[in-house]
C-alpha positions as CSV (number, residue, x, y, z in Angstrom):
1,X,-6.0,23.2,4.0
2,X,-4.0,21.0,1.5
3,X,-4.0,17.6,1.9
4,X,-1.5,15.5,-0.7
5,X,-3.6,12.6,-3.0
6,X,-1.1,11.5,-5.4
7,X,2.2,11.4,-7.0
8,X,2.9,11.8,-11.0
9,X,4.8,8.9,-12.0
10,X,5.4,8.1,-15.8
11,X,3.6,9.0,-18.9
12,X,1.4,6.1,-20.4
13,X,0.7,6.1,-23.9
14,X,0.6,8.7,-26.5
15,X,-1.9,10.6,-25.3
16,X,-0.6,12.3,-21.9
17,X,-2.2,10.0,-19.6
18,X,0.3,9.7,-17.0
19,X,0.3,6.7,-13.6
20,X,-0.1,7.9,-10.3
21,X,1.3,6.8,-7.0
22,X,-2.5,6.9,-4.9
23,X,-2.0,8.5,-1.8
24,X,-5.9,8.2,-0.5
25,X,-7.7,5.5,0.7
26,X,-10.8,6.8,-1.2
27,X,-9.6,6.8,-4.8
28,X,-12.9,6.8,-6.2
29,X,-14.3,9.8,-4.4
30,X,-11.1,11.6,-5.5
31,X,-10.0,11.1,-8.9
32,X,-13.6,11.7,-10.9
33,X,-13.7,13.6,-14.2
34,X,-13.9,17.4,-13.3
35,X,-11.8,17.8,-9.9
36,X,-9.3,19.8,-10.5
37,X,-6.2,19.8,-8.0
38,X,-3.4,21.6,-7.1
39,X,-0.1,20.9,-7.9
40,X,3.2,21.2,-6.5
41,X,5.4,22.5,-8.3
42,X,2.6,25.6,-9.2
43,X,4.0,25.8,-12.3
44,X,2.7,22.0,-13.7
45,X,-1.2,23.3,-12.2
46,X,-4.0,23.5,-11.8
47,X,-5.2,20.5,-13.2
48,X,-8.5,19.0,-14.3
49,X,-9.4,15.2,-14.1
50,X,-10.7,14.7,-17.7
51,X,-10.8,10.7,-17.4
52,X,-9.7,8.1,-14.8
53,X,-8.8,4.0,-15.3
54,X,-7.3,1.4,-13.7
55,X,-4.8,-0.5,-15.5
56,X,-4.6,-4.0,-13.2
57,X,-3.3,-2.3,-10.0
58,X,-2.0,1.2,-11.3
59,X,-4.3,4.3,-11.4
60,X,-4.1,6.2,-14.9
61,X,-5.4,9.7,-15.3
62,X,-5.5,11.7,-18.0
63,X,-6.2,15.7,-17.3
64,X,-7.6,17.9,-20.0
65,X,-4.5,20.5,-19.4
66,X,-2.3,17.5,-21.1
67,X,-2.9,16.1,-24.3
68,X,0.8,14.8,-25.3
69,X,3.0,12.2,-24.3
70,X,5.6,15.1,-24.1
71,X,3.5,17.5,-22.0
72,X,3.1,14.3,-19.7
73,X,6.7,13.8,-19.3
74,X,7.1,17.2,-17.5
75,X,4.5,16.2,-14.9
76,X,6.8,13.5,-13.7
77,X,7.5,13.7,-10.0
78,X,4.5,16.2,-9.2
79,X,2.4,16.3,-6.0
80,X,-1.4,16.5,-6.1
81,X,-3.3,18.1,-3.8
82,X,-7.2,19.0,-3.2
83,X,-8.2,21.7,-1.2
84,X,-10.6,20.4,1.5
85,X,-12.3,22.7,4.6
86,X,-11.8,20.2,7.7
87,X,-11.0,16.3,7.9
88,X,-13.2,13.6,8.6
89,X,-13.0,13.4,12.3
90,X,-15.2,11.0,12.6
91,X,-12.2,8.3,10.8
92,X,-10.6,6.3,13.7
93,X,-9.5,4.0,10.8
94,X,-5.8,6.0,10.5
95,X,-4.1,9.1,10.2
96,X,-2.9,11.8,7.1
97,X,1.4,12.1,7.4
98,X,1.0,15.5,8.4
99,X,-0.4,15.0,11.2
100,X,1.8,12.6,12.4
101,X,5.5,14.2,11.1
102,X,6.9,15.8,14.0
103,X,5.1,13.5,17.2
104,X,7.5,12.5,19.6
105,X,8.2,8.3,19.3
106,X,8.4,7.4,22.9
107,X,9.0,3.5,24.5
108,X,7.3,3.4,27.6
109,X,8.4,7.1,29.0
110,X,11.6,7.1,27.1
111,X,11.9,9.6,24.3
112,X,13.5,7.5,21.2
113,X,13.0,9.8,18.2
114,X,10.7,11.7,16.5
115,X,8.0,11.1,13.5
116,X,9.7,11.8,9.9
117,X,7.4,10.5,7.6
118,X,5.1,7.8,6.9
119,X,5.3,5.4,4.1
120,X,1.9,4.0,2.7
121,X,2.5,0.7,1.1
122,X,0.1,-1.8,-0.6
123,X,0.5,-4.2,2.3
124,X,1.1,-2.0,5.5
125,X,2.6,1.9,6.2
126,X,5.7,2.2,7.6
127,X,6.4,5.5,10.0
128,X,10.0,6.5,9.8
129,X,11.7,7.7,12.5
130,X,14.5,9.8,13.3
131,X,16.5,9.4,16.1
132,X,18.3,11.7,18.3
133,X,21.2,10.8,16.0
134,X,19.5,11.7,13.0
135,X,19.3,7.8,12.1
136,X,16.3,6.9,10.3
137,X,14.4,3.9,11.4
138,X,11.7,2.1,9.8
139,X,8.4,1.2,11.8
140,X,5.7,-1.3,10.9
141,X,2.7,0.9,11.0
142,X,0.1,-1.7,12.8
143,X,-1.1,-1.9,16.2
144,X,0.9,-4.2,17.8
145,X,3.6,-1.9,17.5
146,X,2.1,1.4,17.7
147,X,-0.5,0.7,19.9
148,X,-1.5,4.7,20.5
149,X,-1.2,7.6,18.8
150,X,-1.9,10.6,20.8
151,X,-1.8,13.5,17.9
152,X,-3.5,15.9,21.0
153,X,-0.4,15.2,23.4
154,X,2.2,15.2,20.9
155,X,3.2,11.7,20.6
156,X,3.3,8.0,19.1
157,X,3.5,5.3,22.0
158,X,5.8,1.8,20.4
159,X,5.7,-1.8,21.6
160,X,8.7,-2.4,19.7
161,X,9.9,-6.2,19.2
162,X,13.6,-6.8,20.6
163,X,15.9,-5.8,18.2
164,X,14.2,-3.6,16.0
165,X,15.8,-0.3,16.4
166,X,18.8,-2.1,16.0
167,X,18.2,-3.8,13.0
168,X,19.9,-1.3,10.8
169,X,22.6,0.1,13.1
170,X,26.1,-1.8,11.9
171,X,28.6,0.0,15.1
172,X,31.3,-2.9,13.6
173,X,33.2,-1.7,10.8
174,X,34.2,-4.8,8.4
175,X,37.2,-6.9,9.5
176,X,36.8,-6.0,13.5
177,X,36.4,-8.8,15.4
178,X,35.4,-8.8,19.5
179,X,38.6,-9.2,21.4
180,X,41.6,-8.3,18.9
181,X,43.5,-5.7,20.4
């Protein structure tokens, strides 16, 4: 199994190290000289971890495939992967995107969309939903709003606050006013 650690943002420097968008919550364990991982697309991979850094809060990596600012440049935008056998199933701490991508979103017994994605930020994750409309809908990832996940019975339970699958919807076009006819 594949499981996504990073994203390839921007070169850095003249010597193809490149910034990476971390995707783990063990960086350390992840990015040490010598892993190799698989990319996406195939054709920027493998690569090999030749040195790792922190520059105040972004992650630098250089790999020893890459030794130009240039060759850097055309990593831009690439997925990393590692292979791994099984997950940690001992970690009740949270949950890898594809496992939640595709679990119903229900409110009580209602059925209000499904799981799209999940959007790990420095200060929480968002899960983005889509509704039967196709509307997407932005979640605060915490417990007080998503106070199960149920990956076995095919579903996310929400608590949502009044209002917040509304937030975005806008059914009044500009200039229409209740009550003109």
């Amino acid at each position: 199994m594949q499981l996504q650690v990073a994203r390839i943002g921007k070169p850095h420097g003249i010597r193809g190290e490149v910034t990476v968008q971390v995707l783990t919550d063990a960086p350390a364990d992840r990015f040490v000289p010598g892993t190799e991982f698989v990319v996406e697309p195939a054709s920027a991979g493998p690569l090999t971890v030749e040195s790792a850094r922190w520059n105040k809060d972004i992650l630098l990596l250089a790999f020893e495939q890459i030794e130009t600012r240039n060759q850097a440049e055309t990593l831009r935008g690439a997925k990393l992967f590692i292979e791994t056998e099984e997950l940690d199933e001992d970690d009740d701490e949270g949950w890898y995107e594809h496992e939640l991508v595709g679990l119903e979103a229900r409110v009580g017994s209602q059925v209000v969309g499904k799981v799209a994605a999940l959007h790990t930020l420095p200060v929480q994750d968002l899960l983005v939903i889509e509704d039967a409309d196709g509307k997407e809908i932005l979640i605060p990832f915490v417990e007080q709003i998503v106070p199960e996940v149920n990956v076995a019975g095919g579903y996310i339970l929400l608590t949502p606050p009044d209002g917040l699958f509304e937030i975005n919807a806008d059914d009044t076009a500009p200039g229409e006013a209740e009550g003109n006819a």
